[in-house]
Each structure stands twice: as structure tokens, then as C-alpha cells.
C-alpha positions as CSV (number, residue, x, y, z in Angstrom):
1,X,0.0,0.0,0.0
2,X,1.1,3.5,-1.1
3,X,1.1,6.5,1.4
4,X,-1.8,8.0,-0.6
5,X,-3.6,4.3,-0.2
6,X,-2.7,5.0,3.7
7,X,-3.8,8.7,3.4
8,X,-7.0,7.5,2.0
9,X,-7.9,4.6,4.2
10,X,-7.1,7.0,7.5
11,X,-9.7,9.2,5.9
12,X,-12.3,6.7,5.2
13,X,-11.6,5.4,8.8
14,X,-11.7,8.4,10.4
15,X,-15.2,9.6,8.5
16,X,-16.4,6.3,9.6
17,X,-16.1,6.4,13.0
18,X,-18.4,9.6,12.6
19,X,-21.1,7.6,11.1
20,X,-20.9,4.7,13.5
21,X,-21.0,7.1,16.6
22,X,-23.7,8.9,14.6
23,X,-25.6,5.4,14.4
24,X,-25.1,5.1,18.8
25,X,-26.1,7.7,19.7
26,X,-29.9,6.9,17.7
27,X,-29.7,3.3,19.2
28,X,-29.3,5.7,22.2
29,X,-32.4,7.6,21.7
30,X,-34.1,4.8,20.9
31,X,-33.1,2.8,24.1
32,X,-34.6,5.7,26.1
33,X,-38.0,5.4,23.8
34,X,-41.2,4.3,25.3
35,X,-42.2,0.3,23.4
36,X,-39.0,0.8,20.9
37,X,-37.0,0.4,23.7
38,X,-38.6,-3.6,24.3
39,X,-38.2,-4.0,20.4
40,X,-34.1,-4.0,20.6
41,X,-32.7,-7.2,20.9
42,X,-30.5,-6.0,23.4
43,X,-32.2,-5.2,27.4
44,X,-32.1,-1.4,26.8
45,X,-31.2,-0.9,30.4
46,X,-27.6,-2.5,30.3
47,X,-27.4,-1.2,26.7
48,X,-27.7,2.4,27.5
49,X,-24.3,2.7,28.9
50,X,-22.6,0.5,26.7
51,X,-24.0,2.2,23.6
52,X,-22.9,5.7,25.2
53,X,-19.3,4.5,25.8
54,X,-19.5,3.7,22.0
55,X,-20.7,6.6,21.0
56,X,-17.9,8.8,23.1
57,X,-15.0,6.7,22.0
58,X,-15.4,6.8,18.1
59,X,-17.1,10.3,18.1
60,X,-13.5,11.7,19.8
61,X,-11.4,8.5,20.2
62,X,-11.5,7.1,16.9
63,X,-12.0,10.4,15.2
64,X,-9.2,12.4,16.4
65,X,-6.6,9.4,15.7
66,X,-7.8,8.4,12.6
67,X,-7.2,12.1,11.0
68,X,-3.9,12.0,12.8
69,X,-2.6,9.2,11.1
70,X,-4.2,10.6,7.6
71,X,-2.1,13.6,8.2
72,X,1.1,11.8,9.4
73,X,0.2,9.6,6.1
74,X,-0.2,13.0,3.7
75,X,2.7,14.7,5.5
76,X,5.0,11.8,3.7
77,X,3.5,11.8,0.5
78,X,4.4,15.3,0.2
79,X,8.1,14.5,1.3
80,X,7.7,11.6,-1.6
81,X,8.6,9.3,0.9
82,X,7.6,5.3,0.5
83,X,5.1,3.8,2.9
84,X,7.6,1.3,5.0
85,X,4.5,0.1,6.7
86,X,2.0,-1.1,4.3
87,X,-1.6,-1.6,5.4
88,X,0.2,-3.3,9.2
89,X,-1.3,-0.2,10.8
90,X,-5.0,0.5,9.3
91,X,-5.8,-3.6,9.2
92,X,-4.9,-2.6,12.9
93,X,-6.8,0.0,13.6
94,X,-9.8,-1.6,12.1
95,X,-9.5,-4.6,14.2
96,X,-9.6,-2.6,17.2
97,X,-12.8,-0.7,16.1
98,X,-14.2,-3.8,15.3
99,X,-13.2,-4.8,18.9
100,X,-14.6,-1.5,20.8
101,X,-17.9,-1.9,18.6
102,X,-18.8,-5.5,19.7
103,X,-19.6,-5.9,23.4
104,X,-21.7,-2.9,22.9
105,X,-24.1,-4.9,20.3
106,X,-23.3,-8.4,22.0
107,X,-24.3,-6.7,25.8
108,X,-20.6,-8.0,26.9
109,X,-18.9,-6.7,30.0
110,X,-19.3,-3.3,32.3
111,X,-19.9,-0.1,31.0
112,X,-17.1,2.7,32.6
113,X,-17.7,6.2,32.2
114,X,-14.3,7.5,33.1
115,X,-12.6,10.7,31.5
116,X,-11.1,10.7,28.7
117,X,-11.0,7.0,27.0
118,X,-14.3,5.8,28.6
119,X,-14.1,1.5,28.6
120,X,-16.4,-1.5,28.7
121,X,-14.9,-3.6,31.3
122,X,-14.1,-7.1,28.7
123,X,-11.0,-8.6,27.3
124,X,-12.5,-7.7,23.5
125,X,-12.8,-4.0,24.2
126,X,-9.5,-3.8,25.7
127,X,-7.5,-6.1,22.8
128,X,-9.6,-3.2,20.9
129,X,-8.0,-0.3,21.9
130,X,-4.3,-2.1,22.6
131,X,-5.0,-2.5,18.7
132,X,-6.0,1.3,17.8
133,X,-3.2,2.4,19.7
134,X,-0.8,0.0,18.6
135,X,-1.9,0.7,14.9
136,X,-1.1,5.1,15.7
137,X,2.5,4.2,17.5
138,X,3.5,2.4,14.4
139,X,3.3,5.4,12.4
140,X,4.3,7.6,14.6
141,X,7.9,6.0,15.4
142,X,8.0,6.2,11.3
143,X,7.0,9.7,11.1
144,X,10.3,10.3,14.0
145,X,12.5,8.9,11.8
146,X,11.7,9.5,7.9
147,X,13.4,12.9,7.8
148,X,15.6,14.7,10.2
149,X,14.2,18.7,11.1
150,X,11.6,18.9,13.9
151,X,8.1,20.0,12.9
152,X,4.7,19.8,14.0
153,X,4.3,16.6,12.8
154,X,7.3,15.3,14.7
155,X,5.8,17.0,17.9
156,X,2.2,15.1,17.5
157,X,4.1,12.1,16.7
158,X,6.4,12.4,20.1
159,X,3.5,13.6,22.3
160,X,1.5,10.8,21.0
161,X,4.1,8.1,22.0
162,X,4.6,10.2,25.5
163,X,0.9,9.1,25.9
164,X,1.0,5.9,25.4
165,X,4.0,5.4,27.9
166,X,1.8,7.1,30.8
167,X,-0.9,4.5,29.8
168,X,1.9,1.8,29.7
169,X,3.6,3.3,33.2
170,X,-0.1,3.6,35.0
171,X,-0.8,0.0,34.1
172,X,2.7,-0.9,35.1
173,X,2.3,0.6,38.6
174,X,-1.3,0.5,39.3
175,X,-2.4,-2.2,42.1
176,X,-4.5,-4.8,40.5
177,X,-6.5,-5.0,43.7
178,X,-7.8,-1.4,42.8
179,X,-11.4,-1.6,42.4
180,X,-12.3,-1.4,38.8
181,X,-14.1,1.7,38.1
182,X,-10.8,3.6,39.9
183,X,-9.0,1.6,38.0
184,X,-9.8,2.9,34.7
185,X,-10.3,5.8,36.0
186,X,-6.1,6.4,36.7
187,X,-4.9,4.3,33.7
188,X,-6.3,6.5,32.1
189,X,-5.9,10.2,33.6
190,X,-2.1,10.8,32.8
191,X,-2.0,9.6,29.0
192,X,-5.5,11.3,28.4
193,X,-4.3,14.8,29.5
194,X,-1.3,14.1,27.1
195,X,-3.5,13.5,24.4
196,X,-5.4,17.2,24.5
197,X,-1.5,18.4,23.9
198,X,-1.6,15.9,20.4
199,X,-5.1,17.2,20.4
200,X,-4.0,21.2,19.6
201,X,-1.3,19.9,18.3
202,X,-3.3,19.0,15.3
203,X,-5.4,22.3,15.5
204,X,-2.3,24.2,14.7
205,X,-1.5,21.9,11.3
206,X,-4.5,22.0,10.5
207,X,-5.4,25.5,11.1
208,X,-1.6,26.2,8.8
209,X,-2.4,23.6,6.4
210,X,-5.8,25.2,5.0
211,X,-3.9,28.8,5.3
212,X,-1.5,27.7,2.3
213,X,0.9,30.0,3.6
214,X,3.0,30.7,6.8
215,X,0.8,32.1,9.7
216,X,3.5,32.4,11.9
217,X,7.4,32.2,10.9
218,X,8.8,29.4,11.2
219,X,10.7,30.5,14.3
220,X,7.6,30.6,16.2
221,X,6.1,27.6,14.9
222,X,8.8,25.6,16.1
223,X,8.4,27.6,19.4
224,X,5.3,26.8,19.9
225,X,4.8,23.0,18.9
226,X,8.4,22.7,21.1
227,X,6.4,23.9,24.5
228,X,3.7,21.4,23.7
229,X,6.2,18.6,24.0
230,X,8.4,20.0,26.6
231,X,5.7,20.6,29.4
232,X,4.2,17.3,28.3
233,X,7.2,15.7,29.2
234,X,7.1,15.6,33.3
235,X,3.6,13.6,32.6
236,X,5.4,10.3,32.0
237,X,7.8,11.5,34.6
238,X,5.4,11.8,37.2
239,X,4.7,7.8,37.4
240,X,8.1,7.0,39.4
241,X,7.9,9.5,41.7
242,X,4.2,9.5,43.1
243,X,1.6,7.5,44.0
244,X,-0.2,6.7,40.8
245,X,-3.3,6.8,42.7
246,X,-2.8,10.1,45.2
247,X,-4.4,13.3,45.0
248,X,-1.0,14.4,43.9
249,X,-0.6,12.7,40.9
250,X,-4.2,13.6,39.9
251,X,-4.0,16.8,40.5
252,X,-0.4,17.6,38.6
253,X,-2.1,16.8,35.5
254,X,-4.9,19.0,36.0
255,X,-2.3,21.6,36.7
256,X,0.0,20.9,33.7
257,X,-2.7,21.7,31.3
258,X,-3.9,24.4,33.2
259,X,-0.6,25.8,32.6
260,X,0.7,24.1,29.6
261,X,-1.5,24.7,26.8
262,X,-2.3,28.2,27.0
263,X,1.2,29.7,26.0
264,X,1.4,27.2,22.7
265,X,-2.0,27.8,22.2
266,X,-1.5,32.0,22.6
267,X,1.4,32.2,20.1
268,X,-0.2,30.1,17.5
269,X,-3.4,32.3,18.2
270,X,-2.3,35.5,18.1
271,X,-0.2,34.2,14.8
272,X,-3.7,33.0,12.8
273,X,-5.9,36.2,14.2
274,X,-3.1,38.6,12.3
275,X,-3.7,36.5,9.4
276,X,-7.2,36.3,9.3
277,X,-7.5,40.0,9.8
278,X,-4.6,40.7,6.9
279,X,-4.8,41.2,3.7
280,X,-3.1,37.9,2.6
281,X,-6.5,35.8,4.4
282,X,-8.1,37.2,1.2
283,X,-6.7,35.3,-1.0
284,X,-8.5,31.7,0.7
285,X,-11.7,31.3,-1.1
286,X,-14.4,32.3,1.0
287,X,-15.1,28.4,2.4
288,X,-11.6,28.3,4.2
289,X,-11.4,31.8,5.6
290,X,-14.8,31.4,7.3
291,X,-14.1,27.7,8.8
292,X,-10.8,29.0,10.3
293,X,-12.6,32.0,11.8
294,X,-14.8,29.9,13.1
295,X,-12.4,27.2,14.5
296,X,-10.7,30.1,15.6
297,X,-13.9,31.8,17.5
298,X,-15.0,28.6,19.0
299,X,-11.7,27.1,20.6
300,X,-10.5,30.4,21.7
301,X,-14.3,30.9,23.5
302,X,-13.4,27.3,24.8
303,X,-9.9,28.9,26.3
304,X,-11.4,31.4,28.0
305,X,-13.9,29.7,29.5
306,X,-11.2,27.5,30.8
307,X,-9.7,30.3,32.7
308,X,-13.1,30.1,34.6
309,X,-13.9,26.6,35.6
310,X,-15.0,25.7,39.1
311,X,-14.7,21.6,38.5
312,X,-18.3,20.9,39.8
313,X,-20.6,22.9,37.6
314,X,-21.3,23.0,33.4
315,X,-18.6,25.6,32.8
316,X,-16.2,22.4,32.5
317,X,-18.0,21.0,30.0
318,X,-18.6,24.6,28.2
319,X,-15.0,24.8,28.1
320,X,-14.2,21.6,26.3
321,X,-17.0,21.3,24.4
322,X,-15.9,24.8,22.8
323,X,-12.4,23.3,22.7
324,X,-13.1,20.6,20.7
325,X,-15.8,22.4,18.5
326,X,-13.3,24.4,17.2
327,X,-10.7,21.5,16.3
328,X,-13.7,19.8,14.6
329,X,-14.2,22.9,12.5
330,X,-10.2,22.7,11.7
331,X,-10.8,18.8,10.7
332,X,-13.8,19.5,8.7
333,X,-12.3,21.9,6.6
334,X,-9.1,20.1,6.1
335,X,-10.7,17.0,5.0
336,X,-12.4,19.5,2.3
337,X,-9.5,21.6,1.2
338,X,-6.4,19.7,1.5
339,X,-7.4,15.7,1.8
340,X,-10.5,15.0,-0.2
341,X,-8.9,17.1,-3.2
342,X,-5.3,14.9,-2.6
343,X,-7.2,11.7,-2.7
344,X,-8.8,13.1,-5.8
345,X,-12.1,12.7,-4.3
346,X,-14.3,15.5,-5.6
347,X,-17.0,17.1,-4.1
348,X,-20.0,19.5,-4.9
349,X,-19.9,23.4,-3.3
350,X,-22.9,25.0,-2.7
351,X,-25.0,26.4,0.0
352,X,-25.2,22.6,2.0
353,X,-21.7,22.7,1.8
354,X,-21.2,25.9,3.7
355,X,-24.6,25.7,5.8
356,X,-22.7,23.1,7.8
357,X,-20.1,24.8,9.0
358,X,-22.7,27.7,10.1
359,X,-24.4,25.3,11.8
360,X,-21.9,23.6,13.9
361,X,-19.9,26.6,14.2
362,X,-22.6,28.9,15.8
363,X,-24.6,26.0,17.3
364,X,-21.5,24.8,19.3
365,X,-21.1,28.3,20.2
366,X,-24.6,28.5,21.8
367,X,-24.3,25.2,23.4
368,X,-20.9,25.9,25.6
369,X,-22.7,29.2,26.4
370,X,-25.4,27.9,27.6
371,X,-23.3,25.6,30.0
372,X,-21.1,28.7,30.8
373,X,-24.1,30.6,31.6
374,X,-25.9,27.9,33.8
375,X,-22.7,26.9,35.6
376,X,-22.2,30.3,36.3
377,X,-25.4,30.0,38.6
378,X,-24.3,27.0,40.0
379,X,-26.1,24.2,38.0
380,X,-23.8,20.8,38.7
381,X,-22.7,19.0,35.6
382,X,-23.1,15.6,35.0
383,X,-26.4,15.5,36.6
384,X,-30.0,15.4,35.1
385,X,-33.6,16.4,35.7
386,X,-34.3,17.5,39.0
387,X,-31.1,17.3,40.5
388,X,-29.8,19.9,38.3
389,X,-32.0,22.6,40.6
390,X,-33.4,24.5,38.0
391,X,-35.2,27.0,39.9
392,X,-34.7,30.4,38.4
393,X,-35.7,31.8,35.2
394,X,-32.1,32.4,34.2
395,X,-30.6,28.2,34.6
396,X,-33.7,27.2,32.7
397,X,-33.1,29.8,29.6
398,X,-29.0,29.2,29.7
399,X,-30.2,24.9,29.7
400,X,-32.2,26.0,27.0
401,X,-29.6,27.7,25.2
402,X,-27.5,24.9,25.7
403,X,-30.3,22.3,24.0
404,X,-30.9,24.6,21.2
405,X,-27.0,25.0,19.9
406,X,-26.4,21.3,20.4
407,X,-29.5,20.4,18.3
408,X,-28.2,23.0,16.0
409,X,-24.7,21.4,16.0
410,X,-25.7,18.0,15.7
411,X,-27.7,18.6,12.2
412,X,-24.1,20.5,11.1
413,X,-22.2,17.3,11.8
414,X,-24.6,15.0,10.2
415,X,-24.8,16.8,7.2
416,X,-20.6,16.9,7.5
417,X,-20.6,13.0,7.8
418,X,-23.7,12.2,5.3
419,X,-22.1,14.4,2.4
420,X,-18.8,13.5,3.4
421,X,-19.2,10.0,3.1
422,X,-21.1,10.0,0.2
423,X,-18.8,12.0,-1.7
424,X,-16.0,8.9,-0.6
425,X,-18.2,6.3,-1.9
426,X,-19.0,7.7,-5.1
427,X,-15.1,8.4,-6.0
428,X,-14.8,4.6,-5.0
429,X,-17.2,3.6,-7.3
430,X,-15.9,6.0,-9.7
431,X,-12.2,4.2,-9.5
432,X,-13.4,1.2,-9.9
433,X,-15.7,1.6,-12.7
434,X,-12.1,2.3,-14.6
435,X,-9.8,1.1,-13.1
């Protein structure tokens, strides 16, 4: 397999898991239905959970990995370098989807909710994700040593293998009498928080990939992607030195991206708001230069919010929820600019085209608010119905606000995945009608 063939199967995979956590989260829906829910051939109670852990880990799992390993792929091919690899690390990766999609559908194991990389507790959803992140360390140890100068793609590629050794170190140290749902819980804390760092990471190539020009020099490009590796350094660190599972240990990664991503994340923000508001933004057609304002708009909002969070109330999940809005918008648009039109894959513009990124732009913008605004009155997060204490006007217009942008959103990314895919499939057939 070539590195477009790579390039292209990342991209397929990546789109895919999209569709699949698109297809959860209505087996979701319709686990909660009145009578649909007794029509399922699974018991709707057990499946709930299960179905949501599904849904989390390819909607932001599966979906941030796979375009990682389509950019380390296209990255290559524009060096003209050879694949090395073949298709070792996308059969991979599709054995471990195939492995975190089954004991959802065949009711196997425990359902764990923990941050980050939420788990069913059974040996085929664990071989799963060994094999998802098995198939991203591959290519990343190719993309450290195919050519010498450091880059961004270098960075992702070393902050991505600094993850897996915290999940390789907590596992290593962790007690195996520690009751399960902890368990997860702190193999998981230290290598998560490492992966937001991979996660901006990508926001930045992406956001100077779709530019077509430099946004920052290179100076400061190197700067920046440099302090996303060297604070997420102590993280592995951190394993000998502490109890894996003390408050300390918990709480130093809370701190270190507290005070490791904003200085990255300033430079690189400060470089693409001079370029937006410049002359030279003008020559992006008008698709690009509104998708990077509004990846710009929505993860900045995300930042500041961030400078605001309490820990118990919605403004944590209004920060991250903007935070990640806005590195969707930066995948979105880089699957359409740079990717789709690599791959040769065409595509139709038009107003559906552009109506999506209006829509999940502005409706992720009104959902975080919303949270912002309620857990600025005090409204707990991860609760529901009527232990949220809605009891004033003002929590249930901010809920409200929050329910209409995520409705909002939602139709943006389906129209995203539908049209996406479909565009995939057709140059497929396409190929093979003459090849």
C-alpha cells in the first residue's frame, strides 16, 4: 500500500467512525423510547451505557486518531517518501474498532464512564483499543525517523508516543487490587491529558495547512509545537515519583494543562488572528477563511472559559465542548480543502456545503454558552432532571440555550458525515468503474 492508499484509508476510517458514533447515539435515543426500547434485541437498560461508551470513544477517540494518522500519512506523500509500513497499521486499527464496537451490540462486560477514553470492562474491548493504539505508535515512530528537522508533525508524533507510555507506566504501577471503576479511572488520567497536547497539536497543522501560507514564521512555529512537547514531558515523569493513585498525581495533570497549553496555544493564536484580519486571508476562497474563523472563535471561546472553571458545575463541559468544536471545524475543513482534493475525491460546493459549518460553528457556540451561563449560577454538571435545581428563570433559559445550539450542531455534523461519506463512496465507485 502506497502512502496516498494509507492517506486514503485514515480518511475513510476516520469519517467512519463519525457515522458509527452517529448510528449510537440513535440506538441511544431509541433505548430511552417508550415500546422501541422492548423491540431492541438488546435489554435497553444494560445497553444504555454501553451504547454511550460507544458513542464517546469513536465520536472523539477514533475520530481524532484516525485524522492524525491521515495527516502523518499525507505529510510523507508530500516528502515523496515510500510507505515502510504497508496496510500493518490501518488492518490494525480496524480490528480494534471492530473490537470497541462488539460488546456494545453483544451486551458484553461493564460499562465505565471515566474521562477521557471511557471503557467496557471485557477482554475484546480492551484487545480493541491495545490495537487502535498500537496501529497510531506504528506510524508515529515512522513519522520520528523518515526525515531529520523537527516539525509539528514530529511533535504530534512524540506527544502521542509520550501518551502511550503514561498508559503503559499507569498500568505498570497500578495495584490490580484497585477496584475497577478507579481503575480505569487512573490508567487513564495521565496519558488522556497528554492527548489534548496531540489534540492542539493537530489544531495548529491544520489551522496552517488550510492557510497555504505561513501564519506564523517558522521561528515561532517551532516555538510553539516545542512547549507542547516539553511541558508534556514531566507527565510520564510523574509515574516513578508519586503514588499513581494520590491526589497528587491527579491533580499535577490537571495543573500541567492548566498551565501548559495556553502559552502554545497563545502564540499560534495571536499568529492566525493577524492572518485572518490581513490582507493575505483574502486570497483563501471564501469556504476556508470562514471555517478558520470559526475554528478560531470557538476554541479560543473554549480557552477562556477554561480560565473560569470551578470543576463541579457545566462551565467544564462549556470549556471543552468549545475546545473541541473548534478543532472539529479545523478537521472539517481540512478534510475538504487539502485531503479530499489529494485523494482526488471531488466534491460539490454549494450552500449545503457551507450551511454546515454555520451550523456547527454557531450551534456549538450557543451550546458551551449555555453551559457557561448555567454553571455560572451554580447548575452541577453531569447531573440530570431535577437534580440539576433548576429553579430560576435564568438556569432554565441558559439549559435552553445549551439544547438549542447542540441540536443545532448536531444537524451541522450529520450533514458533514452524510455528504462526506457520500462524496468517498462515489469516487470509490468511480475508481473502480475504470480502473
Amino acid at each position: 500500500m502506497t502512502l496516498k492508499g494509507e492517506c486514503r484509508s485514515w480518511t475513510i476510517l476516520a469519517i467512519s467512525a463519525l457515522a458509527i458514533a452517529g448510528v449510537f447515539a440513535l440506538l441511544l435515543v431509541l433505548s430511552r423510547t417508550p415500546i422501541v426500547q422492548d423491540l431492541l434485541p438488546w435489554p435497553w437498560k444494560s445497553f444504555f451505557h454501553k451504547g454511550l461508551v460507544a458513542h464517546v470513544v469513536f465520536s472523539f477517540v477514533v475520530w481524532f486518531l484516525a485524522t492524525l494518522g491521515a495527516l502523518w500519512c499525507y505529510r510523507l506523500s508530500q516528502l515523496k517518501n515510500k510507505s515502510v509500513l504497508g496496510s500493518v497499521p490501518i488492518v490494525l486499527a480496524v480490528i480494534g474498532c471492530i473490537g470497541l464496537i462488539l460488546p456494545a451490540l453483544l451486551d458484553l462486560g461493564t460499562a465505565e464512564l471515566n474521562n477521557y477514553v471511557p471503557v467496557m470492562d471485557h477482554w475484546i474491548y480492551y484487545t480493541g483499543l491495545v490495537c487502535l493504539f498500537a496501529s497510531l505508535g506504528l506510524i508515529a515512530v515512522r513519522q520520528l525517523f523518515s526525515y531529520e528537522e523537527f516539525d509539528g508533525y514530529k511533535a504530534c508524533a512524540i506527544l502521542y508516543l509520550l501518551a502511550l507510555s503514561c498508559f503503559a507506566l499507569a498500568f505498570y504501577y497500578l495495584p490490580d487490587d484497585l477496584a475497577r471503576p478507579s481503575y480505569n479511572e487512573r490508567l487513564f488520567w495521565g496519558g488522556g491529558h497528554i492527548l489534548q497536547f496531540v489534540n492542539t497539536g493537530l489544531l495548529f497543522l491544520t489551522w496552517m495547512l488550510v492557510a497555504k501560507e505561513s501564519v506564523i514564521t517558522s521561528l515561532y512555529s517551532q516555538v510553539a509545537f516545542g512547549l507542547l512537547v516539553v511541558f508534556a514531558i514531566p507527565g510520564v515523569l510523574i509515574y516513578p515519583l508519586f503514588d499513581v493513585t494520590g491526589q497528587v498525581a491527579r491533580d499535577f495533570y490537571t495543573a500541567m494543562l492548566l498551565y501548559g497549553l495556553p502559552l502554545p496555544s497563545f502564540i499560534l493564536s495571536i499568529g492566525m488572528a493577524s492572518f485572518l484580519l490581513s490582507k493575505r486571508s483574502q486570497n483563501l476562497d471564501p469556504l476556508s477563511r470562514l471555517a478558520l474563523w470559526l475554528s478560531f472563535l470557538t476554541y479560543n471561546l473554549g480557552g477562556f472559559y477554561g480560565l473560569m472553571l470551578d470543576g463541579t458545575d457545566t462551565r467544564v463541559p462549556a470549556h471543552y465542548h468549545a475546545v473541541i468544536g473548534g478543532i472539529n471545524l479545523s478537521f472539517m475543513i481540512f478534510y475538504h480543502r487539502i485531503l479530499l482534493p489529494f485523494l482526488q475525491i471531488g466534491f460539490k460546493e454549494g450552500r449545503l456545503l457551507k450551511a454546515q459549518y454555520w451550523l456547527y460553528g454557531l450551534g456549538q457556540i450557543m451550546h458551551a454558552s449555555g453551559m457557561f451561563l448555567a454553571g455560572s449560577q451554580g447548575v452541577p454538571r453531569k447531573t440530570a432532571g431535577q437534580a440539576q435545581s433548576l429553579d430560576n428563570i435564568e438556569k432554565v433559559l441558559s439549559m435552553g440555550l445549551m439544547g438549542v445550539g447542540g441540536l443545532i450542531a448536531v444537524i451541522g455534523g450529520v450533514l458533514f458525515v452524510i455528504m462526506t461519506l457520500r462524496w468517498i463512496i462515489k469516487a470509490r465507485g468511480l475508481h473502480e468503474k475504470t480502473a
